[in-house]
C-alpha positions as CSV (number, residue, x, y, z in Angstrom):
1,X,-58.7,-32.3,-42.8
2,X,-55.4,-32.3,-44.3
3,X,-54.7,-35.6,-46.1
4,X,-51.4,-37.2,-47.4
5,X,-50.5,-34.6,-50.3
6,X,-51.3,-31.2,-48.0
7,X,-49.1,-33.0,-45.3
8,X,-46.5,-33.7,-48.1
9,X,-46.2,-30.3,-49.1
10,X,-46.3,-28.3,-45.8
11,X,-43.4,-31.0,-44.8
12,X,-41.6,-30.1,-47.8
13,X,-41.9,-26.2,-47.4
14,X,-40.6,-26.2,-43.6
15,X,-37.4,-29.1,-44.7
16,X,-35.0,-26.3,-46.5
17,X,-35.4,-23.7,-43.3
18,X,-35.4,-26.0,-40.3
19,X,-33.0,-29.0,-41.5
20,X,-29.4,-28.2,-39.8
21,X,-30.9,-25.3,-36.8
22,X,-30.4,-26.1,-33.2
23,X,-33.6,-25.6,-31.1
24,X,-32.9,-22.7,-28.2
25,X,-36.3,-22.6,-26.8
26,X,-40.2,-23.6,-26.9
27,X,-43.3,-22.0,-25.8
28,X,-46.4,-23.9,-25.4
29,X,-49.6,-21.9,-25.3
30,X,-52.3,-24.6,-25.5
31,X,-51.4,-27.3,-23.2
32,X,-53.6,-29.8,-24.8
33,X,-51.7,-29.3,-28.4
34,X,-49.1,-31.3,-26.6
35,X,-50.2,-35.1,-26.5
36,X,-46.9,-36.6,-25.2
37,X,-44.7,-36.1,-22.8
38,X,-46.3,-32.9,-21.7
39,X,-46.4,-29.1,-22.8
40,X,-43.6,-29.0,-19.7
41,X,-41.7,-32.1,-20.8
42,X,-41.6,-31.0,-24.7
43,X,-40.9,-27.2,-23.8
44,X,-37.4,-29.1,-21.3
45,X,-36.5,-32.2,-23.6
46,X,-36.8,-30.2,-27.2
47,X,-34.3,-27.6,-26.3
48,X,-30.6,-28.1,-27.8
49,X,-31.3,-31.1,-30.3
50,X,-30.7,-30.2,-33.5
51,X,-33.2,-31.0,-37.0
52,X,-31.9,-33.6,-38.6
53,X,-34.4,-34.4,-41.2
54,X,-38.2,-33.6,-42.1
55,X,-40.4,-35.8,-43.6
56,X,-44.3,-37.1,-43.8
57,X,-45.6,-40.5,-42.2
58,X,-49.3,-40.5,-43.2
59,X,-51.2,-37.5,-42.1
60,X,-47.9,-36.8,-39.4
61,X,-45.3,-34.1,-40.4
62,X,-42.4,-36.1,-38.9
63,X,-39.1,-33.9,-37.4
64,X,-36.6,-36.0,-36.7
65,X,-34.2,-34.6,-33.9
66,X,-30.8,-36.0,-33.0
67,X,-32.7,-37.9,-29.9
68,X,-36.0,-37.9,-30.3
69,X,-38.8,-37.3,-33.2
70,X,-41.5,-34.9,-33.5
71,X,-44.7,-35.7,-34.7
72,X,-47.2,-33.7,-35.7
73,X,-51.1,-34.3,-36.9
74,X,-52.7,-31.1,-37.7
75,X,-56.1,-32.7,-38.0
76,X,-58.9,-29.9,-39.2
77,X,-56.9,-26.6,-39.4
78,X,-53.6,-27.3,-38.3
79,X,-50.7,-25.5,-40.3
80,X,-47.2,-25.1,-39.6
81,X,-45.4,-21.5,-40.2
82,X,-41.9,-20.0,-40.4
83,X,-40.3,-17.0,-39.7
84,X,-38.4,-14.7,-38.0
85,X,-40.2,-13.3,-34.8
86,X,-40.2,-12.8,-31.0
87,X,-44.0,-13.1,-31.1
88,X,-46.1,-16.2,-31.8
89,X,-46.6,-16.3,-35.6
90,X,-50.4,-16.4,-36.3
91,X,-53.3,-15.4,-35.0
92,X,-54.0,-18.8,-33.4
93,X,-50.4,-20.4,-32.4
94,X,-50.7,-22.9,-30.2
95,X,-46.5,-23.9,-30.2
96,X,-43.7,-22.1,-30.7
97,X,-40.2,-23.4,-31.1
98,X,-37.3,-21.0,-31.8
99,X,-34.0,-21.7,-33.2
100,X,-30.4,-20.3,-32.5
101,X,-30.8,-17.6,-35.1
102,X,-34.0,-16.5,-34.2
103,X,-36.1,-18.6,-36.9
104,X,-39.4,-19.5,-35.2
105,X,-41.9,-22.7,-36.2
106,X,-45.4,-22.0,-35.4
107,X,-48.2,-24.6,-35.2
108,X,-51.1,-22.8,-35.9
109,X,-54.2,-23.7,-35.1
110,X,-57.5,-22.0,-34.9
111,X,-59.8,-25.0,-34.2
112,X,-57.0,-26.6,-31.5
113,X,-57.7,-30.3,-33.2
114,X,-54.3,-30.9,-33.9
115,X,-52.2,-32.9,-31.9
116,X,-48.3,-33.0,-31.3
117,X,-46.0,-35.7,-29.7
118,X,-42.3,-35.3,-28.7
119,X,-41.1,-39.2,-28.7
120,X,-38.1,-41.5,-28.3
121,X,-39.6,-43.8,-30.5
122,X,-41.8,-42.8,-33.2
123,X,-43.3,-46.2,-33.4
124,X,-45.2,-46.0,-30.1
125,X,-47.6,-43.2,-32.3
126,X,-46.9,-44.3,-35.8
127,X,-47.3,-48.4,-34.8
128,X,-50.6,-48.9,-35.9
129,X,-50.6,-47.2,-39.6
130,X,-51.2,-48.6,-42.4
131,X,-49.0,-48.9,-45.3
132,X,-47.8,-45.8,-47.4
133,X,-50.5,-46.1,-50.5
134,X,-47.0,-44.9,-52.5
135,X,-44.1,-47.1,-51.0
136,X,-43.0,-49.3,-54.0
137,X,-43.0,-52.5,-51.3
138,X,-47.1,-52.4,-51.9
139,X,-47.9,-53.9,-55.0
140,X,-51.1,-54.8,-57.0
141,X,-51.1,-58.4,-55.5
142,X,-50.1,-57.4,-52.6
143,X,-53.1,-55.0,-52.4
144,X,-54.9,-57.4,-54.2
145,X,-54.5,-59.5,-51.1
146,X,-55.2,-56.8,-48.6
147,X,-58.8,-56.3,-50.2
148,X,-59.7,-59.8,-50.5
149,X,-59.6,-60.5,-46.5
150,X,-61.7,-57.8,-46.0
151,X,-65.8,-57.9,-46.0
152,X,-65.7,-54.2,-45.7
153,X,-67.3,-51.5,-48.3
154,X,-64.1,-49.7,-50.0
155,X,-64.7,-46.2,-48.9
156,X,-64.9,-46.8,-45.5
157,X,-62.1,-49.2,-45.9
158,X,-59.4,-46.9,-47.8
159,X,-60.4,-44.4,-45.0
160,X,-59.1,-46.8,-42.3
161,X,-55.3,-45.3,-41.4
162,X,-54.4,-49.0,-40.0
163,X,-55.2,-50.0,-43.4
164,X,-53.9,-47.7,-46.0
165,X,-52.3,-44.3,-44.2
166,X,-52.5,-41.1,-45.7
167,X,-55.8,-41.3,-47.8
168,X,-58.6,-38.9,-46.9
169,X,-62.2,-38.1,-48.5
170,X,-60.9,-36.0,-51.4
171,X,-58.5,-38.6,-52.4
172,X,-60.3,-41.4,-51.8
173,X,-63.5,-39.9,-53.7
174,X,-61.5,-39.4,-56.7
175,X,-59.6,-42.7,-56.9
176,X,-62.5,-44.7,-56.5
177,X,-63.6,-42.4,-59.9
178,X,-60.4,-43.2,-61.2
179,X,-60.8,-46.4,-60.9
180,X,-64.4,-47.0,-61.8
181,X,-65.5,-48.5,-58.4
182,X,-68.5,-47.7,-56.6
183,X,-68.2,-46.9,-52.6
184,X,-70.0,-49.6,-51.1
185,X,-68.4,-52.6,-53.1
186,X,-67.2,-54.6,-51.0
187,X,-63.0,-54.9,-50.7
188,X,-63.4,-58.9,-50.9
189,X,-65.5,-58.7,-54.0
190,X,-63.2,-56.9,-56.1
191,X,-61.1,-58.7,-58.6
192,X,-57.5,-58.3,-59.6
193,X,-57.7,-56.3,-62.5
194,X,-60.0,-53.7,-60.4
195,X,-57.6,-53.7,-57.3
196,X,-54.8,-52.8,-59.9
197,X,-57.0,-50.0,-61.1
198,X,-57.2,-48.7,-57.7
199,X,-53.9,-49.0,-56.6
200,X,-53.1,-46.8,-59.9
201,X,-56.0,-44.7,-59.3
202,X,-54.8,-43.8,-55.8
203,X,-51.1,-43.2,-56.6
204,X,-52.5,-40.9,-59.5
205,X,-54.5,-38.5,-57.4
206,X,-51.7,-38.1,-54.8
207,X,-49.5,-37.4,-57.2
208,X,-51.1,-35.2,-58.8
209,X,-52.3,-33.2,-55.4
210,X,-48.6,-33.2,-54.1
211,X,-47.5,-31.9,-57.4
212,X,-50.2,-29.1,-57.2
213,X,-49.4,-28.4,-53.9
214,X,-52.4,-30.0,-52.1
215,X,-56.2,-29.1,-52.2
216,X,-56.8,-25.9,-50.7
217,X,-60.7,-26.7,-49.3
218,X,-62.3,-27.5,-46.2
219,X,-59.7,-25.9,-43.4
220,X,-57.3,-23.7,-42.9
221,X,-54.5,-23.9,-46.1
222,X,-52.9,-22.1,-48.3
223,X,-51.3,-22.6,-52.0
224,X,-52.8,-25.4,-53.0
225,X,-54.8,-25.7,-55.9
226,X,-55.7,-29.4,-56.8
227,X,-59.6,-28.2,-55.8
228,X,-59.3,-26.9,-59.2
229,X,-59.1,-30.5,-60.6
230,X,-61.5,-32.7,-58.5
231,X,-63.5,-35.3,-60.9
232,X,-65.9,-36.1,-58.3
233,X,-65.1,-34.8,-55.2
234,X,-68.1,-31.3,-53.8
235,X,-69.2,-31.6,-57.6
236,X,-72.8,-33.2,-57.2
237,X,-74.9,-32.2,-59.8
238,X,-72.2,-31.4,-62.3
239,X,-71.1,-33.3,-65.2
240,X,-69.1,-36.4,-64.9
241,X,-66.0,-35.5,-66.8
242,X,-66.0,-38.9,-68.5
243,X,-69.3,-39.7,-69.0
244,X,-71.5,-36.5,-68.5
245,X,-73.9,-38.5,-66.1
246,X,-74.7,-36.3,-63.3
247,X,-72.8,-36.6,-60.0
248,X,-74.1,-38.2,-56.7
249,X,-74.1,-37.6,-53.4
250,X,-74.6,-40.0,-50.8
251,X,-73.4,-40.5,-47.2
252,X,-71.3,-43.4,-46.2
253,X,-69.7,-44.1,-42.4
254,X,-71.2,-40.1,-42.1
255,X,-69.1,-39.2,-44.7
256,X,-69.9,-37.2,-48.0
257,X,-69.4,-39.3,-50.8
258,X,-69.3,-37.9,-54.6
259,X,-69.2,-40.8,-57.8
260,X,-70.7,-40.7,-60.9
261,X,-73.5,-43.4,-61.1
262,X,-72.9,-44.5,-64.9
263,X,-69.3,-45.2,-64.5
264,X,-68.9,-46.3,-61.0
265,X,-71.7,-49.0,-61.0
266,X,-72.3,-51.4,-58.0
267,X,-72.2,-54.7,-58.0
């Protein structure tokens, strides 16, 4: 599943095309795709506003219109295109929307996962997120103080979008490497000085993804190249690049989990 740096960059590479186009028409050709108002409803209401601005709210590409705001979660092997055509873009488009000049955005995808919302308010999807792991407002006390009222183990935890948005298994894998903590401590038994470390080790790997364009594993993605770089992350066996301790697998909340035994000890 895309996490926050693949939806940063596919955000990015649709902003300088779409910002400023008026919308002439939509086509909807999975009905599902469309979780609110209705394929009907989006296809009527979407026509004639205008792009305003495009941005990324967690895992959701966020389109702000002049009256409402698109949200889209492309969940397994969602991906967004752009181009020029009278025919669906893709092999597997599931929504086209076409612009004055003939400029088409195509959500594409094969696995029909992804999810998109046509809304007045974007707070009636977006509500229950977390914070943004990079908004300067979160601070290491402050996250300090998030951990500490919870009892639960930090992978599962940093996977929880009503607690920290954006994060996924890559990036959480690697910032708990980063940082030196193993998966199933518990958030209310780490101490300052770690929660600081994590906070850092977090904002380091998403940097680093959205400057390298993402991680191009696991679904359907292109450019990215961040796999290239994992510590951790689909490397068990292999040599921890800081220790040379052989990397572990185990399965937490029925998720893979990769750390290095030696440097992220329990307890």
């Amino acid at each position: 599943m895309p996490e926050l740096p693949e939806v940063e960059t596919i955000a990015r590479s649709i902003a300088g095309s779409l910002v400023g186009r008026r919308v002439s028409r939509a086509h909807v050709d999975w009905k599902r795709t469309v979780a609110a108002p209705s394929a009907a409803g989006l296809v009527r209401r979407i026509v004639g506003q205008r792009v305003v601005a495009i941005g990324r709210r967690a895992k959701f590409v966020r389109i702000q219109l002049e009256r409402d705001t698109l949200l889209i979660h492309l969940r397994m092997s969602g991906d967004l295109l752009t181009g020029h055509s009278d025919e669906p873009l893709g092999s597997h488009s599931r929504l086209q929307i076409y612009f004055e000049d003939g400029l088409q955005l195509s959500f594409q995808d094969p696995r029909k996962f992804g999810r998109v919302w046509l809304v007045a308010d974007p707070e009636s999807v977006l509500g229950a997120l977390g914070s943004e792991p990079l908004d300067t407002e979160l601070t290491p006390a402050r996250f300090y103080r998030m951990l500490a009222a919870k009892k639960r183990q930090l992978k599962p935890l940093l996977l929880d979008q009503t607690f920290l948005a954006g994060l996924g298994n890559i990036y959480v894998d690697e910032a708990l490497w980063e940082a030196k903590l193993h998966p199933l401590t518990a958030a209310s038994k780490v101490s300052k000085a770690q929660a600081g470390a994590l906070l850092r080790g977090i904002r380091k790997v998403l940097k680093e993804g959205i400057q390298r364009n993402g991680a191009s594993i696991d679904w359907v993605y292109r450019g990215g190249e961040f796999q290239n770089h994992f510590h951790v992350y689909q490397r068990t066996g292999e040599k921890c690049p800081r220790c040379s301790t052989k990397i572990k697998r185990i399965v937490v909340g029925q998720r893979g989990t990769h750390f290095c035994s030696k440097c992220q000890k329990r307890g």
